[in-house]
C-alpha positions as CSV (number, residue, x, y, z in Angstrom):
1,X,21.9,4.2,9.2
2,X,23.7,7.2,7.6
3,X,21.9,6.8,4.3
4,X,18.4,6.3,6.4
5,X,19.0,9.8,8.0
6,X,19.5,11.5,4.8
7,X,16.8,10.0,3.5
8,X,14.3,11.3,5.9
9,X,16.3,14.9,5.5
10,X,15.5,15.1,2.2
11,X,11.6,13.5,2.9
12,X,11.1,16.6,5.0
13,X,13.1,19.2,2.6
14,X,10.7,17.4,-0.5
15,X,7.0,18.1,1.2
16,X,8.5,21.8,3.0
17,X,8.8,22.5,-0.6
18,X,5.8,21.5,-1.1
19,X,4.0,22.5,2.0
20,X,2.8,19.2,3.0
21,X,2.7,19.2,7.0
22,X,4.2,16.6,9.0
23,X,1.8,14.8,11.3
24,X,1.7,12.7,14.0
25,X,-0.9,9.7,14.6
26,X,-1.7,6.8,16.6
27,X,0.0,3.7,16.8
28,X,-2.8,1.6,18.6
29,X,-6.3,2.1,17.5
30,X,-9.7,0.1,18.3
31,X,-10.3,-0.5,14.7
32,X,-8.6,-3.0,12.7
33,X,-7.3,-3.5,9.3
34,X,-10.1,-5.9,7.8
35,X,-7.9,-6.8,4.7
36,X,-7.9,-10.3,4.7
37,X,-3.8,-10.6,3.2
38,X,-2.7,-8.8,5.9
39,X,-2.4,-9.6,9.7
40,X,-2.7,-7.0,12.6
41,X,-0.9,-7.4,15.8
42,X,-3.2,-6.7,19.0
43,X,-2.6,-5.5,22.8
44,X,-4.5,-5.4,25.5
45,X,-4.8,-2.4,28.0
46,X,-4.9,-2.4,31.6
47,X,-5.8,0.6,32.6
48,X,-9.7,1.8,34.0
49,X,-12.6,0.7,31.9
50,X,-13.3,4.2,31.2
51,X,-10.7,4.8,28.9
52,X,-12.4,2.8,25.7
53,X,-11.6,-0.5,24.2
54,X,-9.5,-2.9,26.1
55,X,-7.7,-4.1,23.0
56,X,-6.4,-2.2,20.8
57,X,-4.4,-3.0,17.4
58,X,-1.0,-2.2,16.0
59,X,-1.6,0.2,13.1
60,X,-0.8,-1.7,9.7
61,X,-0.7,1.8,7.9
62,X,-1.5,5.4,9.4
63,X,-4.3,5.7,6.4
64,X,-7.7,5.5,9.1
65,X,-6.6,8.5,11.3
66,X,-4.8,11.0,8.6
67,X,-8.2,9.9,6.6
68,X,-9.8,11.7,9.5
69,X,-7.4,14.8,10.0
70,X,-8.3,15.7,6.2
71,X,-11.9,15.4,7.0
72,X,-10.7,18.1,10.0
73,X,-9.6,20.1,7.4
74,X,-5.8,19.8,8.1
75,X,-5.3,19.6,4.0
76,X,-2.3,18.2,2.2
77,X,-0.1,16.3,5.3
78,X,2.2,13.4,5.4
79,X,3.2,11.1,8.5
80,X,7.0,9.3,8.3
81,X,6.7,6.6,11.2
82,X,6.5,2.7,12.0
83,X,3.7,0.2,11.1
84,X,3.2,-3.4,12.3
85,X,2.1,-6.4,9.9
86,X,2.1,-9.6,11.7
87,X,3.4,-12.8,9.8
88,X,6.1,-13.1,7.3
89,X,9.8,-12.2,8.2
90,X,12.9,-12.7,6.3
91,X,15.2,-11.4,3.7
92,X,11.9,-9.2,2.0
93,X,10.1,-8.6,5.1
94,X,9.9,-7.3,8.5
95,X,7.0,-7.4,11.1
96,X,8.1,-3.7,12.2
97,X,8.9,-1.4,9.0
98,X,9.0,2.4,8.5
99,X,5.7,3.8,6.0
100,X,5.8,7.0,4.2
101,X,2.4,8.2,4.0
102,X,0.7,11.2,2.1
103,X,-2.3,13.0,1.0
104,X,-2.9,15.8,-1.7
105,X,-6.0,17.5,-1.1
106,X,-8.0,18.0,-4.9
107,X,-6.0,15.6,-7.1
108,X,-6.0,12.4,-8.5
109,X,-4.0,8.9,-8.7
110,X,-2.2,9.7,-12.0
111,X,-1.0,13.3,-10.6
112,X,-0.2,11.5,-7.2
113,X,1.6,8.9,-9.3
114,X,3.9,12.1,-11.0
115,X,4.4,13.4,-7.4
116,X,6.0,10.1,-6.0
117,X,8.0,9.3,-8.9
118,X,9.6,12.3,-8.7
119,X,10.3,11.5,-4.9
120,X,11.5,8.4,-5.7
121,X,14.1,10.6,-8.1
122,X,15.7,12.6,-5.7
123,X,16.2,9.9,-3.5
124,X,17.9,7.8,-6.4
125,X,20.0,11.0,-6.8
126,X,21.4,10.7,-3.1
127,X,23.5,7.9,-4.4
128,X,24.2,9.2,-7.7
129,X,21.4,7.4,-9.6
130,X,18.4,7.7,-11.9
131,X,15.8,6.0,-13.5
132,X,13.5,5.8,-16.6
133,X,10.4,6.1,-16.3
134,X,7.7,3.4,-17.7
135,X,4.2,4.2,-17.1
136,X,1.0,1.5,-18.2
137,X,-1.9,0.4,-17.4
138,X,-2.6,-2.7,-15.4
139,X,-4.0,-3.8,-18.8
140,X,-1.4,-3.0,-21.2
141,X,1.3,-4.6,-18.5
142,X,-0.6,-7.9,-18.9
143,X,-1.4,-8.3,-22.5
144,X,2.4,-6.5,-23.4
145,X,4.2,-9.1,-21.6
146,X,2.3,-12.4,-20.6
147,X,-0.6,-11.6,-23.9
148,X,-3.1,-11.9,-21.6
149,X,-6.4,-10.0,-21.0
150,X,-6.8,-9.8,-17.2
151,X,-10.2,-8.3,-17.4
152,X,-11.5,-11.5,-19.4
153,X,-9.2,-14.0,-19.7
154,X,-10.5,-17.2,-18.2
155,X,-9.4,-18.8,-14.6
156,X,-7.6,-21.8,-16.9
157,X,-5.5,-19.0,-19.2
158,X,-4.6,-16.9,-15.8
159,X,-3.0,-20.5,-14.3
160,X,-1.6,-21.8,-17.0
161,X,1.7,-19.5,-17.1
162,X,2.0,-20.6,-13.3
163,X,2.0,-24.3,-13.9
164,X,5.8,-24.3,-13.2
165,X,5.6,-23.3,-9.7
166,X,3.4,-25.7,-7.3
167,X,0.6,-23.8,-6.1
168,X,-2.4,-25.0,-4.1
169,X,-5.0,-23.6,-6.1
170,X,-7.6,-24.2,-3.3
171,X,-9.8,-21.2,-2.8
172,X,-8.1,-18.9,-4.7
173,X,-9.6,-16.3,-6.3
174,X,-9.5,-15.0,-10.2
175,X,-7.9,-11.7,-8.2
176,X,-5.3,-13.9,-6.1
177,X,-4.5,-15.5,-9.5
178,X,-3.4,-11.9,-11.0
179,X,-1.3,-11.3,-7.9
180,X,0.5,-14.9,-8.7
181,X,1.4,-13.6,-12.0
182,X,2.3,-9.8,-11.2
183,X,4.9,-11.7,-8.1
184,X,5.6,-14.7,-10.3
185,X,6.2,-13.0,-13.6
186,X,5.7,-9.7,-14.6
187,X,7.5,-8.3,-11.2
188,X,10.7,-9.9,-11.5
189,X,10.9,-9.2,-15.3
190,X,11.3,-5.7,-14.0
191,X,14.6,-3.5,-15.1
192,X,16.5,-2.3,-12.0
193,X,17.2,1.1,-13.5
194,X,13.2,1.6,-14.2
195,X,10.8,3.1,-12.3
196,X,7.4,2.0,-13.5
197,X,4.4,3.2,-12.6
198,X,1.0,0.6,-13.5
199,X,-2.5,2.4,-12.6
200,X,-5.8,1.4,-13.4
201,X,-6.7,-1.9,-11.8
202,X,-9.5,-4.2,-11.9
203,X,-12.6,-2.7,-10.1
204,X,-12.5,-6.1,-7.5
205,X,-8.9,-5.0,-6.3
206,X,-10.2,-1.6,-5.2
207,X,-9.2,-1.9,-1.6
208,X,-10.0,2.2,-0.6
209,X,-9.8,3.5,-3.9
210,X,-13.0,5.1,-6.2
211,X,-14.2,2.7,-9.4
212,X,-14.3,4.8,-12.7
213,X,-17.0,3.8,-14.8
214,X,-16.1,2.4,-18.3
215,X,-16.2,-1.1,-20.3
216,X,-14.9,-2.6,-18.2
217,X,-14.9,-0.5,-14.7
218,X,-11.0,0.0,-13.3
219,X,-10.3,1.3,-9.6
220,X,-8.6,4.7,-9.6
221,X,-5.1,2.8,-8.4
222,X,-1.7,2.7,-9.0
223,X,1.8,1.2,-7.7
224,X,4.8,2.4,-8.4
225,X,8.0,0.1,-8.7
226,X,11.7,0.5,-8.9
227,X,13.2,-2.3,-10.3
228,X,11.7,-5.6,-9.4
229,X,10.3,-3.9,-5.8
230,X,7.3,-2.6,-4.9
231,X,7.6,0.7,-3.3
232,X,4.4,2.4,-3.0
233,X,0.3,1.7,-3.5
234,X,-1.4,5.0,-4.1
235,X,-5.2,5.6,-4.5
236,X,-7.8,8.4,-5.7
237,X,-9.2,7.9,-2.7
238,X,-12.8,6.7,-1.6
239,X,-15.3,9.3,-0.1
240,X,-18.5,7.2,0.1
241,X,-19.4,6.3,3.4
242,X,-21.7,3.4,2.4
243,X,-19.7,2.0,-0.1
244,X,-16.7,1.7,2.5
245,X,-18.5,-0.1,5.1
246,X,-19.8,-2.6,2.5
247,X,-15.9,-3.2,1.4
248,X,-15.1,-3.8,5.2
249,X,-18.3,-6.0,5.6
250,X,-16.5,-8.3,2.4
251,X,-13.0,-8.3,3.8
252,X,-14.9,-9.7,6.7
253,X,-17.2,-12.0,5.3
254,X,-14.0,-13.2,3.5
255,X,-12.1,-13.5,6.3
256,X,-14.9,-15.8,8.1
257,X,-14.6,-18.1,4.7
258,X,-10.9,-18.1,5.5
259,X,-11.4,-19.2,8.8
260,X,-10.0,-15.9,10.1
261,X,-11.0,-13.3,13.1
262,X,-13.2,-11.0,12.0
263,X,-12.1,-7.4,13.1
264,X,-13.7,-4.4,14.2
265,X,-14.1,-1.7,11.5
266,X,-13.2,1.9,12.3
267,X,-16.6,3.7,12.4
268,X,-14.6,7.0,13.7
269,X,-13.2,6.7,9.7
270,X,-16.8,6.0,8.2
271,X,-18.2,9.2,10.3
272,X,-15.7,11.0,8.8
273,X,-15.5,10.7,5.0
274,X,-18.7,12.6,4.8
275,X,-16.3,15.7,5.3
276,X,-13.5,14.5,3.8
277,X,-12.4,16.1,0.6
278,X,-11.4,15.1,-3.1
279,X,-7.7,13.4,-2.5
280,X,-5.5,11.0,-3.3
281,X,-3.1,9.3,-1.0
282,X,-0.4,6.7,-1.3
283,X,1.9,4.7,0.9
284,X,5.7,4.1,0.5
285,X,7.8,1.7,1.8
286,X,11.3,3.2,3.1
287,X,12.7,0.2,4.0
288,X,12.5,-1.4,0.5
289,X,13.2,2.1,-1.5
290,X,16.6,1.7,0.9
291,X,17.3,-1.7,-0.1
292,X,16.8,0.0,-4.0
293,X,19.2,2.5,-2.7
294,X,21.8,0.4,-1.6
295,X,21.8,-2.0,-3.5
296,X,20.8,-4.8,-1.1
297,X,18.5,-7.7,-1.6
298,X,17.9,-8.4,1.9
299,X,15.7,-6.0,4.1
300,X,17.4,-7.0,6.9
301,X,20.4,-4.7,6.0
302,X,18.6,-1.8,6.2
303,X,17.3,-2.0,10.0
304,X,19.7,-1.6,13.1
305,X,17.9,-4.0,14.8
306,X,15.7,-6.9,12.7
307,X,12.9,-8.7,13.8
308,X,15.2,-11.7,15.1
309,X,17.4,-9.9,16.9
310,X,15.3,-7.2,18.0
């Protein structure tokens, strides 16, 4: 708890520096996060009709709403507070975890990727650490360690470093198939005193993030790991209105193939990012950069109160 509170001393000395303002935004929404690998908690409100939406979801980041304060014109601001996921929870996750969450007004993912490395530096430097840093593409991570394309390797070259590990290949996706070998292999293969930073992903794992042209087409992403974690998922963000609502519409239609709940989109978000300018933005988790910190492998550690005995 005493290492927590420095941390978020020296979160607020790092963007006062910087003039990043702190912000505040709301925990329940009427939109919901349509990404079909995560899971959203909902509520239901009591209170007279009037007052909008009867349910309401747990936010699963604060991206929507600070999405809309830049579109105000608030410029560069960060928000240090909880977000909900519902599902797994254990030694590497917790349904209730504490997101670091900024924008940079009129920059993109590779300069954002500087800025949080170099956060990620002073907080190794609270417990006398540091790091080296390794920067790649998501490209050159693949062919460097597995020799694999994973722009155009087949389906049967993607599984066939996985054909240890039993895995119920139904329905997966050529992208689900990356993600196996990034948590399966490349991820744990990760040295402890490294932080490396991959950027430039395959245009179909966009999520919010703009698509560069090029042979082939990469989204404007990058994550940022310390050792074998993943810390933070930062983007040059997204600005087209249409193009959004068409990404919600496929998390959607793929959550109806799943046999999941569709959820509402935030249409306060889509109005908005008309007026929203050029930025990049990236999410950090401080309960894992904790665990880095102290050495712990078991999330659990780093909350006063954990899920089960919360």
């Amino acid at each position: 708890m005493h290492l927590r509170a420095r941390l978020y001393t020296l979160i607020r000395a790092f963007f006062a520096e910087r003039h990043v303002l702190e912000v505040e935004t709301p925990m329940l929404s009427e939109a919901g996060n349509t990404e079909p690998n995560i899971e959203s908690f909902s509520t239901m409100f009591s209170g007279h009709a009037d007052a909008g939406a009867r349910e309401r979801w747990l936010r699963t980041s604060p991206e929507f709403p600070l999405k809309r304060l830049l579109a105000a014109g608030v410029g560069d601001c960060y928000e240090l507070g909880r977000v909900f996921r519902n599902g797994e929870a254990g030694q590497r996750h917790n349904p209730e975890f504490t997101m670091l969450e900024w924008y940079r007004v009129g920059i993109d993912h590779r300069r954002l990727m500087t800025e949080a490395s170099d956060l990620v530096h002073a907080a190794l430097a609270l417990v006398g650490r540091s790091a080296h840093v390794v920067e790649r593409t998501y490209r050159e991570w693949f062919t460097a360690e597995l020799g694999i394309d994973p722009f155009c390797a087949s389906i049967e070259a993607l599984q066939a470093p996985l054909a240890e590990f039993r895995i119920d290949a139904q329905s997966l996706s050529r992208d689900d198939w990356l993600d196996l070998l990034i948590t399966h292999h490349l991820q744990p293969a990760l040295s402890r005193d490294h932080v490396t930073l991959i950027h430039d992903f395959p245009a179909t794992q966009c999520a919010l993030a703009k698509i560069r042209d090029g042979d082939p087409p990469v989204a404007e992403r990058f994550e940022l790991y310390l050792g074998p974690y993943e810390l933070a998922n930062g983007y040059h963000e997204l600005t087209d209105a249409a193009e959004q609502r068409a990404r919600f519409e496929r998390d959607n239609a793929r959550r109806r193939a799943r046999g999941q709940r569709e959820l509402p989109v935030d249409e306060r978000l889509l109005a908005a990012l008309q007026d929203m300018p050029p930025c990049a933005g990236v999410a950090l988790g401080i309960d894992r950069l904790l665990m880095c910190l102290a050495g712990s492998d078991d999330i659990r550690e780093m909350i006063a109160f954990p899920f089960a005995n919360a």
